[in-house]
Residue, then its C-alpha position, 0 to 999 in steps of 0.5 A: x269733423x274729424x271722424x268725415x277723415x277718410x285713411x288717405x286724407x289721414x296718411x297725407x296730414x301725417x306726412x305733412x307734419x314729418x315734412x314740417x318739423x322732421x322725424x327727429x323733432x317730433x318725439x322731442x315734441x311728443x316727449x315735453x307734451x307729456x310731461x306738460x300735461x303730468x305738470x298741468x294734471x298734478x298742479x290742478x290735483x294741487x289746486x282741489x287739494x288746496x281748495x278743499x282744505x280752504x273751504x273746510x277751513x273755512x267751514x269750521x272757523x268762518x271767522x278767523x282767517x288761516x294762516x299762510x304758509x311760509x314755506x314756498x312751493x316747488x312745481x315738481x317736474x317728471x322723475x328723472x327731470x330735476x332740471x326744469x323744478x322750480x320754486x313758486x313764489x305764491x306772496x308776490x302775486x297781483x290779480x291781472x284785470 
């Protein structure tokens, strides 16, 4: 569908998107975009990490069950964006149905 824009149809779906939210907004928006796209790409790195070592973990020992971590984790933000890190607090966490 997209590949059917022909550089007019282009050009006005641009100038529409200046008019909606302005010139000054819009490398604001492109700007917290990437960063939640590094915070999402880094998280989900994270999370095969952790997979991985549960799975082989559970691989060696299938009876005994690993131990927790007691220390919590803390989602990094972009460099030179130290204000947005926080901790995550992963015991408190109930399955939602």
């Amino acid at each position: 569908m997209i590949g059917n824009l022909k550089p007019l149809e282009i050009l006005l779906i641009v100038v529409v998107i200046l008019l909606l939210f302005g010139a000054k907004k819009l490398p604001d928006m492109a700007r917290s975009l990437g960063k939640s796209a590094r915070i999402l790409k880094s998280e989900a790195k994270a999370m095969k990490k952790d997979g991985s070592q549960e799975g082989q973990a559970d691989a060696a020992a299938p009876d005994a069950q690993a131990p927790q971590s007691t220390t919590a984790r803390t989602i990094q933000a972009a460099p030179g964006d130290v204000s947005s890190s926080r901790p995550v607090n992963e015991q408190n966490r109930t399955p939602q149905s």
